[in-house]
C-alpha positions, 0 to 999 in steps of 0.5 A: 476465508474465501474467494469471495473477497477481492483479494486472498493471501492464504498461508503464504511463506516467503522470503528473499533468499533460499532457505531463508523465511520472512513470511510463514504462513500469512493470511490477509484477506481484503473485501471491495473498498475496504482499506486495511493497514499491516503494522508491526515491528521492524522486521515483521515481514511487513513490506515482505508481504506486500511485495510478495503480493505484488510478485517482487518477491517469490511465494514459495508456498501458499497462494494469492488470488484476486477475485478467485484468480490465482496470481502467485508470482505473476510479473509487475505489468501483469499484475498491473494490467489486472488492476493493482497497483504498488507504491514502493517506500523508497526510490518511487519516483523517476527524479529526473523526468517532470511530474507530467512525465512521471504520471505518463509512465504510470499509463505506459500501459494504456496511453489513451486515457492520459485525459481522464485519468489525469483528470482523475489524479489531479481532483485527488491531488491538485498540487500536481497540476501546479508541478506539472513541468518540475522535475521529480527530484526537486519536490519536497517528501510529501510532493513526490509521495504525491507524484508516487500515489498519484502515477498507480492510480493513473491506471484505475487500479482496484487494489492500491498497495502502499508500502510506508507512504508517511516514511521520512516525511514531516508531521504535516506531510504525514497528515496529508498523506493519510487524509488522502489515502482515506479519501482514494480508498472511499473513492472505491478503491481498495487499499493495503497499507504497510506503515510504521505510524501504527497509531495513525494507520489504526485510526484511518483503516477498516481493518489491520492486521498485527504481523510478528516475525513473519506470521499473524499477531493480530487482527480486527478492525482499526478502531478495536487494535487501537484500544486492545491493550495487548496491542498497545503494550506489545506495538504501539507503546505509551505513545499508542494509548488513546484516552 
């Protein structure tokens, strides 16, 4: 690994109380456009990971850089303000406060670029212009996804984190979340993406990356983890097989 990619976590240990590990020792690597899934078991480490890349959870050891920098640690609005952006799973919306609003909070940091952005977000994500004036907390699983993804990109990030943006929506909502997210990330942006639907997170990324009990299992592109049989067998199941 080098700084030459976008962003680096080299041997990163982490972990939400003192004394007590997720992460030990975790590499991750992602290039310029390039979108990249973490999957894993419950209890990897997975959303560990990108909240510890995001400064939501203290590195105790290791380091995070992007493009050379070292951004350990640094707070959310910082790391904002550098050009990434985060997607929590749960609670990623202000549910009382309209779509507009929402996407306004998400340029809190650059209010005069409210025309283009929203621009910007509404190509990817026409039905926001159609629930401008609703209340987040009134829209369906996948239209507040959409309200989630749509208020990060509103500051032009470079590197979007996405933490299990098809979690608790249905089949058909999944399949638009992951349409979209492939088309933000041939858009330019670079992506990491921590998902349960292992199967569908290897069929839309570059490369993946494999974690068990907070360390590397595996790594490669999407397509060569989607049709490794120790990963099928240990990960994806019976399910995950691909003919």
């Amino acid at each position: 690994m080098t700084d030459e990619h976008l962003l680096v976590a080299k041997a990163v240990t982490a972990g939400y109380l003192p004394g007590v590990d997720i992460l030990r020792g975790v590499d991750l690597t992602l290039a310029d456009g390039e979108m990249i899934g973490i999957i894993g078991p419950n209890g990897a480490g997975k959303s560990t990971l990108i909240k510890a890349i995001f400064g939501l959870v203290p590195v105790r050891t290791g380091t995070v850089k992007l493009r050379g920098r070292d951004i350990s640690n640094l707070a959310a609005h910082e790391l904002v303000a550098l050009g990434v952006g985060y997607v929590p799973q749960r609670a990623n919306v202000f549910p009382s406060l309209t779509v507009e609003d929402n996407l306004r909070m998400g340029l809190y940091l650059n209010p005069k670029a409210w025309v283009e952005r929203l621009a910007a977000v509404v190509e990817i994500f026409p039905l926001l212009t159609e629930r401008s004036d609703q209340r987040a907390g009134y829209l369906s699983g996948g239209e507040r996804q959409m309200v989630a993804i749509g208020r990060a990109l509103m500051m032009n990030p470079t590197v979007l984190l996405l933490d299990e943006p098809s979690a608790g929506l249905s089949p058909a909502n999944q399949d638009l979340v992951f349409e979209r997210v492939r088309g933000i990330a041939d858009s330019g942006v670079s992506i990491v993406m921590v998902e349960q639907n292992a199967r569908r997170c290897l069929q839309i990324a570059d490369r993946a990356y494999v974690l068990d009990q907070g360390t590397n299992a595996y790594t490669g592109t999407g397509h060569d983890l989607l049709h490794d049989p120790k990963v099928i067998d240990l990960y994806l199941g019976t399910l995950g097989r691909v003919e």
